[in-house]
C-alpha positions as CSV (number, residue, x, y, z in Angstrom):
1,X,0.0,0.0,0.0
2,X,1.5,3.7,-0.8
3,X,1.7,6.4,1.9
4,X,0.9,8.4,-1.3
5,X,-2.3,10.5,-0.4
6,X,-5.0,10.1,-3.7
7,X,-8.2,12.2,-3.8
8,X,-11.2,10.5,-3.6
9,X,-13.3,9.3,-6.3
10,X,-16.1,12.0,-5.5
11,X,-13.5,15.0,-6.2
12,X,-14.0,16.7,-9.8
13,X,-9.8,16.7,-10.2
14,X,-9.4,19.2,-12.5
15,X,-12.7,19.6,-14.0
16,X,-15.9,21.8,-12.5
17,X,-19.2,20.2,-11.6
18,X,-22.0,20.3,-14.2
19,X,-24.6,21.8,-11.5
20,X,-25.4,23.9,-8.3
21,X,-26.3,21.0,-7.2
22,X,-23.3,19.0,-8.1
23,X,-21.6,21.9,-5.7
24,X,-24.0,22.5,-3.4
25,X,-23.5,18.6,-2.8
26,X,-19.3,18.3,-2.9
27,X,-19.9,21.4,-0.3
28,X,-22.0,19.4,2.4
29,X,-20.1,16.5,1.7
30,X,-16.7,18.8,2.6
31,X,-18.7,19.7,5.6
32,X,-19.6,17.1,7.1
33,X,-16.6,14.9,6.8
34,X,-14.4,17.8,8.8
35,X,-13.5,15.7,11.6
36,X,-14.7,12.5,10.4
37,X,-13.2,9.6,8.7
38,X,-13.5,9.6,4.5
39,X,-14.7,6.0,5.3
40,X,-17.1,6.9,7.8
41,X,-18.6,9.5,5.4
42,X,-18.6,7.5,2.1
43,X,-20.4,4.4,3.7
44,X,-23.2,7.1,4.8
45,X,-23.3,9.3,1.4
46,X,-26.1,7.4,0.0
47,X,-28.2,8.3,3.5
48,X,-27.2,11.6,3.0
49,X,-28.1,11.3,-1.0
50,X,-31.6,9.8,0.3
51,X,-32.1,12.2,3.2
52,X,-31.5,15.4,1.6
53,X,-33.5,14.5,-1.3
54,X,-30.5,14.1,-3.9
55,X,-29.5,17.8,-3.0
56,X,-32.3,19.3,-4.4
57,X,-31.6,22.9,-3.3
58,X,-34.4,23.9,-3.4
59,X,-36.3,21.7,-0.9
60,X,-33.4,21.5,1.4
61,X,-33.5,24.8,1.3
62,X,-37.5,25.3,2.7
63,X,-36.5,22.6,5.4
64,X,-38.0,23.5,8.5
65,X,-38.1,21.7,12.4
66,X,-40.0,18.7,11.6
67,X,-37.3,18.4,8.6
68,X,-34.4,18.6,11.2
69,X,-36.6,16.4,14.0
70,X,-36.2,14.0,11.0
71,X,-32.8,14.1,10.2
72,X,-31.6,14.2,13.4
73,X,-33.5,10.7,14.2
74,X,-31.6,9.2,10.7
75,X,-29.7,6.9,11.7
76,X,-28.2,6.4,7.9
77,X,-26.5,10.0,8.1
78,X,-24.1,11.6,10.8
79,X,-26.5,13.7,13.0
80,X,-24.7,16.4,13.4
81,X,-27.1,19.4,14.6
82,X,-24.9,22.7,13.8
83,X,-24.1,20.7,10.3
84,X,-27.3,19.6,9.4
85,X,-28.4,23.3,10.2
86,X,-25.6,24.6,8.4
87,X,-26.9,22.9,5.5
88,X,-30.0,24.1,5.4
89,X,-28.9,27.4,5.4
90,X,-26.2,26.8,2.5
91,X,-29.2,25.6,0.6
92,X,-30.5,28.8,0.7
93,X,-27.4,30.6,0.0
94,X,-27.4,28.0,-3.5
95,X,-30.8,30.2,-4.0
96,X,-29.7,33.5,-3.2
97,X,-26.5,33.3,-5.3
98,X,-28.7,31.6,-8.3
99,X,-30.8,34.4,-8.4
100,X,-27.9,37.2,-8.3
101,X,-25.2,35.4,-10.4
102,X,-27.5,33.2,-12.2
103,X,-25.2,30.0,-10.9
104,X,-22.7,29.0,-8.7
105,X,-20.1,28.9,-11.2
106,X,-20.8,32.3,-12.4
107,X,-20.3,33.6,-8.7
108,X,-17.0,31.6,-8.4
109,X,-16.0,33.4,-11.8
110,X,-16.7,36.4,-10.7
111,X,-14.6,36.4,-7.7
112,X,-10.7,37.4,-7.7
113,X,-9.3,34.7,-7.5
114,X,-5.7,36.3,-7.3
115,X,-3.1,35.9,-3.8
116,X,-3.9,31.8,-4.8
117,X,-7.8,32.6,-3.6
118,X,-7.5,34.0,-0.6
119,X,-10.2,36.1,-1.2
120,X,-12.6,33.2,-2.8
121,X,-12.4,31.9,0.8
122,X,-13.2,34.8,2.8
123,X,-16.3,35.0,0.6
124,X,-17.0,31.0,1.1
125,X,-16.3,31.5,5.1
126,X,-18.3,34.8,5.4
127,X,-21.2,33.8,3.1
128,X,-21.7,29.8,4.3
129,X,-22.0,28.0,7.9
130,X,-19.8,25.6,9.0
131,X,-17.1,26.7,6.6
132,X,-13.5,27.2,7.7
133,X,-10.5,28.2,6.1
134,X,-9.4,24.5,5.7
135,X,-13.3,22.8,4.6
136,X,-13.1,26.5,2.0
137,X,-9.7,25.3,1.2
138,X,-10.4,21.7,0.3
139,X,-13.8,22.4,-1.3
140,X,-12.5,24.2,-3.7
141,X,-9.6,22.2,-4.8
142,X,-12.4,19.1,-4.7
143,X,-14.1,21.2,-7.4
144,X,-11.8,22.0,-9.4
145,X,-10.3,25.2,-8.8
146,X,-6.7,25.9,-9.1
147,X,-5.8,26.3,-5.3
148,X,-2.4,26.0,-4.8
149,X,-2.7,25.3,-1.0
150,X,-4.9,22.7,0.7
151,X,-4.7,21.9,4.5
């Protein structure tokens, strides 16, 4: 076995996602595995898939408490209470930057991107819950961008 670290299969390496919610998706999935082991996380992705109703963004988005009563009783995903809220939240952030930048992509575009992104995540950290400098970091490498430095 190599000590040589490889991405997992669910990164884009190199190439963008197709979708806000191919993003919105690879974002909750950078979320919730802060902390956690990859395995741990991949052998609970299809709860998660199943639960948040294939990352439709907009009905994650209009989640309300018995949604979260729900999830939190799930025992197929990690029931995380600030993370699960987080993501509910980031749903509607998906919304809210649709409807000024007319995607996600467009709104990572439109960002300066220069000093290797440092700005791109302020803008992830200030704008989404229960993202860090490292989970910014690594979610946009796992999408794609060309981030020099990951944690």
């Amino acid at each position: 076995m190599s000590d040589e670290w490889k991405a997992p299969t669910w990164w884009y390496m190199g190439r963008r996602p197709a979708s806000d919610v191919a993003y919105f998706e690879n974002m909750t999935r950078c979320i919730f595995q802060a902390g956690l082991s990859w395995r741990t996380i991949d052998m609970k992705w299809p709860g998660f898939r199943k639960a948040l109703k294939n990352f439709s963004i907009k009905e994650v988005a209009s989640y309300g408490p018995k949604d979260l009563d729900r999830l939190m009783n799930d025992k197929d995903i990690v029931r995380n209470q600030r993370k699960i809220l987080a993501t509910v939240h980031n749903a509607g952030e998906f919304q809210r930057i649709a409807k000024e930048h007319g995607s996600f992509q467009r709104w990572i575009d439109s960002l300066d991107k220069s000093d290797n992104y440092e700005r791109v995540v302020k803008e992830l950290i200030g704008r989404f819950k229960h993202v860090g400098e490292n989970t910014a970091q690594i979610f946009l490498y796992s999408v794609g961008e060309n981030i020099h430095h990951i944690p």
